[in-house]
C-alpha positions in Angstrom: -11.2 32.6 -7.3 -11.2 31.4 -4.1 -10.2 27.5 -3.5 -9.7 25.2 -0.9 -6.0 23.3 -0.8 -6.5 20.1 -2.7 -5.5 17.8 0.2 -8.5 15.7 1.9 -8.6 15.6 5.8 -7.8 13.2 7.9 -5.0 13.8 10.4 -4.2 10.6 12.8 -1.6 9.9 15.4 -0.3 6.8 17.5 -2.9 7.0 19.9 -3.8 3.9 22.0 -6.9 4.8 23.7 -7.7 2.7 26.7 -11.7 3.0 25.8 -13.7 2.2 23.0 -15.3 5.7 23.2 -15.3 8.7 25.1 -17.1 8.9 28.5 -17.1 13.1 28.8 -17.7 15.8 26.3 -16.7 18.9 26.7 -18.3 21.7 25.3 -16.7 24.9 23.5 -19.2 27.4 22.5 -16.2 30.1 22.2 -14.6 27.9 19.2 -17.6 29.3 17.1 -15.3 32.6 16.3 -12.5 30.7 14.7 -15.1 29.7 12.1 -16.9 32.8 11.9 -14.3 35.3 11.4 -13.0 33.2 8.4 -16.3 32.8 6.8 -16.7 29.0 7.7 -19.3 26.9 9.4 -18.8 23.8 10.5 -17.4 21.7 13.6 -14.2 21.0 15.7 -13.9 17.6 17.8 -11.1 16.9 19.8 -10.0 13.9 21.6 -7.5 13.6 24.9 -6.5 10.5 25.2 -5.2 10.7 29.3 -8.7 11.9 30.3 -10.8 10.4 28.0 -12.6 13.4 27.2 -14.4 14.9 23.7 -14.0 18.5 23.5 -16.0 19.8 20.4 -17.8 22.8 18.7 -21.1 21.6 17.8 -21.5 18.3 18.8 -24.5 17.7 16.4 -22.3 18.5 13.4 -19.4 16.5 15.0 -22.0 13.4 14.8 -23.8 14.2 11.8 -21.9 11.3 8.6 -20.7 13.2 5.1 -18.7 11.7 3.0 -15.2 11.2 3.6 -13.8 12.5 0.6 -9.9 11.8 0.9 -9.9 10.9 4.1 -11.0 7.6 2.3 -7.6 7.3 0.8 -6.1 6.2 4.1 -8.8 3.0 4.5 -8.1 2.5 0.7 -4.5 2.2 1.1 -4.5 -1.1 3.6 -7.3 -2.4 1.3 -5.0 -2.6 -1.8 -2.1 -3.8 0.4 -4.4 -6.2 2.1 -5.4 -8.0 -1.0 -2.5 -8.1 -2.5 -3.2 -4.6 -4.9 0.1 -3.8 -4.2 3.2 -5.1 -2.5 4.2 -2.0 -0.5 4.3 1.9 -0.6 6.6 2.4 -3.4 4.4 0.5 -6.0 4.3 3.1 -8.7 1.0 3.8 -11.2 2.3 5.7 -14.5 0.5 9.0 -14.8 -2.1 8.3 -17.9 -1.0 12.2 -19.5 -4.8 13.9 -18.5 -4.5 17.1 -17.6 -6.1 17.5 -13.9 -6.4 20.9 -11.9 -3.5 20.2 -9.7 -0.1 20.3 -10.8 1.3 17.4 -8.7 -1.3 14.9 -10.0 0.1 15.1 -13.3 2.9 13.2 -13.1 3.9 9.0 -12.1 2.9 8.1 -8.6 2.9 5.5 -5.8 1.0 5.3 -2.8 3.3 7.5 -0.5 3.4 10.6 -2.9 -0.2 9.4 -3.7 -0.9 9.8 -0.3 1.4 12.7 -0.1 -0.4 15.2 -2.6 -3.8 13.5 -2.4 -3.7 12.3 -6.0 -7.3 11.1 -7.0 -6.6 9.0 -9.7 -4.2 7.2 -8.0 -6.5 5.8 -5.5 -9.0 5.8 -7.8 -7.2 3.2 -9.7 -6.6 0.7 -6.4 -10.1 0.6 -5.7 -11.0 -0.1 -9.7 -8.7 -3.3 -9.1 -9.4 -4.1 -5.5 -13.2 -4.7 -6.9 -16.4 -4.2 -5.2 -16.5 -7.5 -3.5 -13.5 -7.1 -2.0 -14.1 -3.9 -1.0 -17.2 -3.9 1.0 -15.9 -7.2 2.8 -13.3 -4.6 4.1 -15.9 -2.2 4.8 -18.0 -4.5 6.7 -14.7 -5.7 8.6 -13.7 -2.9 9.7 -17.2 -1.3 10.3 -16.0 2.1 8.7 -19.0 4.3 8.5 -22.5 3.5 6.9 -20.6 0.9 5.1 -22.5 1.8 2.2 -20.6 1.8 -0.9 -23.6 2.1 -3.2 -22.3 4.1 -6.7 -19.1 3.8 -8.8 -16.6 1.7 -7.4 -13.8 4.7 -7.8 -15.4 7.3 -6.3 -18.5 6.4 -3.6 -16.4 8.0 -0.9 -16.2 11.3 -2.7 -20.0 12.3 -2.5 -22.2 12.7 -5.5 -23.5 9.6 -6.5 -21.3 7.9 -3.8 -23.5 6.6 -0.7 -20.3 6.5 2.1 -20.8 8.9 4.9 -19.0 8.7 8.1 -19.1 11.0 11.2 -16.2 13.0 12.5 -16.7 10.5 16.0 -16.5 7.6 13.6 -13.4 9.1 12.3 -11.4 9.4 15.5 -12.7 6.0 16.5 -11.3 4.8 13.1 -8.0 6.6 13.5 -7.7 5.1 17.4 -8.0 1.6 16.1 -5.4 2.5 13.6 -2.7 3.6 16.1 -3.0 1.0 18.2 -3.5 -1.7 15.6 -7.1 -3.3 16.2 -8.1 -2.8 12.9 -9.0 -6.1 10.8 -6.0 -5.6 8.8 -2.4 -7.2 9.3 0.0 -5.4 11.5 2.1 -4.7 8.7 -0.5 -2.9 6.3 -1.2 -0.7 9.8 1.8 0.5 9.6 2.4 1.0 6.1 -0.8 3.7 6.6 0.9 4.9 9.5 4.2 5.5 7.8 3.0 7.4 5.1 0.7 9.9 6.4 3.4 11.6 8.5 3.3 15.0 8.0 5.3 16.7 11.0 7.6 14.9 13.0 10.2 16.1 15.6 11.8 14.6 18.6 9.2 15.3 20.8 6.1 15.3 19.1 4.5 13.0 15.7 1.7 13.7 13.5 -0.1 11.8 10.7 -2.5 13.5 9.0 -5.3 13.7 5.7 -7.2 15.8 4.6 -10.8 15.7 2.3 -12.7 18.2 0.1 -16.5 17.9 -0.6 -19.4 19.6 -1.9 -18.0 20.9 -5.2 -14.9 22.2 -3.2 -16.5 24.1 -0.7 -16.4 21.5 2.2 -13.0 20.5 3.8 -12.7 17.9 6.3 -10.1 17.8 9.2 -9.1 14.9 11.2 -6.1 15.4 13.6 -4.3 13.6 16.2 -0.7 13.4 17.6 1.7 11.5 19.3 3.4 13.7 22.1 2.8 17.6 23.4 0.4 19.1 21.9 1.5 21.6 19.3 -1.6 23.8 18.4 -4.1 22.4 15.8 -2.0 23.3 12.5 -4.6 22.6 9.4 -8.3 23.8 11.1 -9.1 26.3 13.3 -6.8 27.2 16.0 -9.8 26.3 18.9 -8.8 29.4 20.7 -5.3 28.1 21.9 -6.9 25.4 23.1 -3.9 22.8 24.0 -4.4 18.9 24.9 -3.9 18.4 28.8 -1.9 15.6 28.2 2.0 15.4 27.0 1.6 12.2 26.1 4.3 9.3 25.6 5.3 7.1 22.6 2.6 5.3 21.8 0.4 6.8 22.9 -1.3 10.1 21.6 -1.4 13.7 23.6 -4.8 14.5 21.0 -6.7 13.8 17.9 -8.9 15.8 16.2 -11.5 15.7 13.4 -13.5 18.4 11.7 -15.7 19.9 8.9 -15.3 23.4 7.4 -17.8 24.7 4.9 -17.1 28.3 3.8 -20.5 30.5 3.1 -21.3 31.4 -0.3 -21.0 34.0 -1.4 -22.9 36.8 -4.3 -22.0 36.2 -7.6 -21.6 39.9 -7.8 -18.4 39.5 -5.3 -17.0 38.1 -8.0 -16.1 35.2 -5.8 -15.9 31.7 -7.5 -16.5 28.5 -4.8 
């Protein structure tokens, strides 16, 4: 049976962009092989902060909104610390003993390990107490996506009957505000989300990062982007080699990324469940 990692995508750094959006794109038809030889469609984006530059693989895609899946989780998290929710990262939910498909979600959790092993249930849970109300004034706030949260209040970002769709641009313009704190949320809650999406760090280079599944498992999304040199695009396609121009310095971030991988289907007589 074939299966995608159950993390959601979203990979963010400490960048502080001096514009609100790009001014060049760069275009790599040559990424297309990356996808290709794995049996993936989809699109790369990535962002250089010192020049200001987009440099993508099918820039429709790269513009086109889908549900965020987990990458939600990230938003979620300042939400429930914003209002109160929770007091901090180390709140902890107890696990309510349903079986789920992956073994770390069946167990007590707070919002780092929730984070962490992108439990469901767990964030599912904040956004049943943070209330719709609350929720969409965030949204709004913020302007995160289509700001749409039409359909169950614990699961509209997952797809289905959930109406949220953001773009892979919107999602590195998300994650920019993030790292240099302009978001509508306090300084502290920004760095709370910072904190606990760290998923490499040495004493060169950081990276934050989340991921997202969609489509009944088939879609992963991939958001990336790094404090320091560049170190290769660990978690999507490895865009040829491709390496950011800039070193970068604390701060400030050498690259982000964002992306969408959707692997083909394929016969039933393959034997190959998606």
């Amino acid at each position: 049976m074939t299966r995608w990692r159950p993390l959601a995508f979203f990979l963010l750094a400490l960048l502080a962009a001096p514009a609100a959006h790009a001014t060049d794109w760069e275009v790599h038809p040559e990424w297309e092989k990356a996808f290709s030889s794995r049996g993936l469609t989809g699109t790369l984006l990535l962002y250089d902060a010192a020049a200001d530059r987009y440099r993508v693989f099918d820039r429709q895609r790269a513009q086109t909104p889908l549900p965020p899946a987990s990458t939600y989780k990230v938003f979620n998290a300042m939400v429930a610390l914003e209002t109160g929710v929770i007091r901090d990262e180390h709140v902890v939910f107890p696990w309510d003993g349903q079986k789920r498909w992956v073994d770390n979600w069946n167990r007590d959790h707070d919002l780092a390990s929730g984070m962490k092993f992108s439990v469901v249930w767990y964030y599912q849970e904040l956004a049943r107490r943070i209330g719709r109300e609350r929720m969409q004034h965030w949204i709004d706030a913020a302007g995160y996506g289509n700001r749409d949260i039409g359909g169950d209040i614990d699961s509209f970002w997952l797809g289905g009957g959930g109406k949220l769709r953001i773009s892979a641009v919107g999602q590195i313009e998300f994650l920019r505000k993030l790292a240099d704190g302009s978001l509508p949320f306090s300084a502290r809650s920004q760095e709370i989300a910072r904190r606990i999406t760290v998923v490499e760090e040495a004493p060169a280079y950081v990276v934050h990062g989340k991921t997202g599944l969609g489509d009944a498992r088939r879609q992963k999304l991939v958001l990336r982007a790094q404090r320091g040199p560049a170190q290769g695009h660990r978690g999507c396609p490895q865009a040829a080699g491709h390496r950011a121009r800039s070193a970068g310095t604390v701060g400030r971030a050498a690259e982000a990324g964002a992306g969408e991988l959707t692997r083909r289907r394929q016969p039933a007589a393959a034997g190959r469940t998606q």
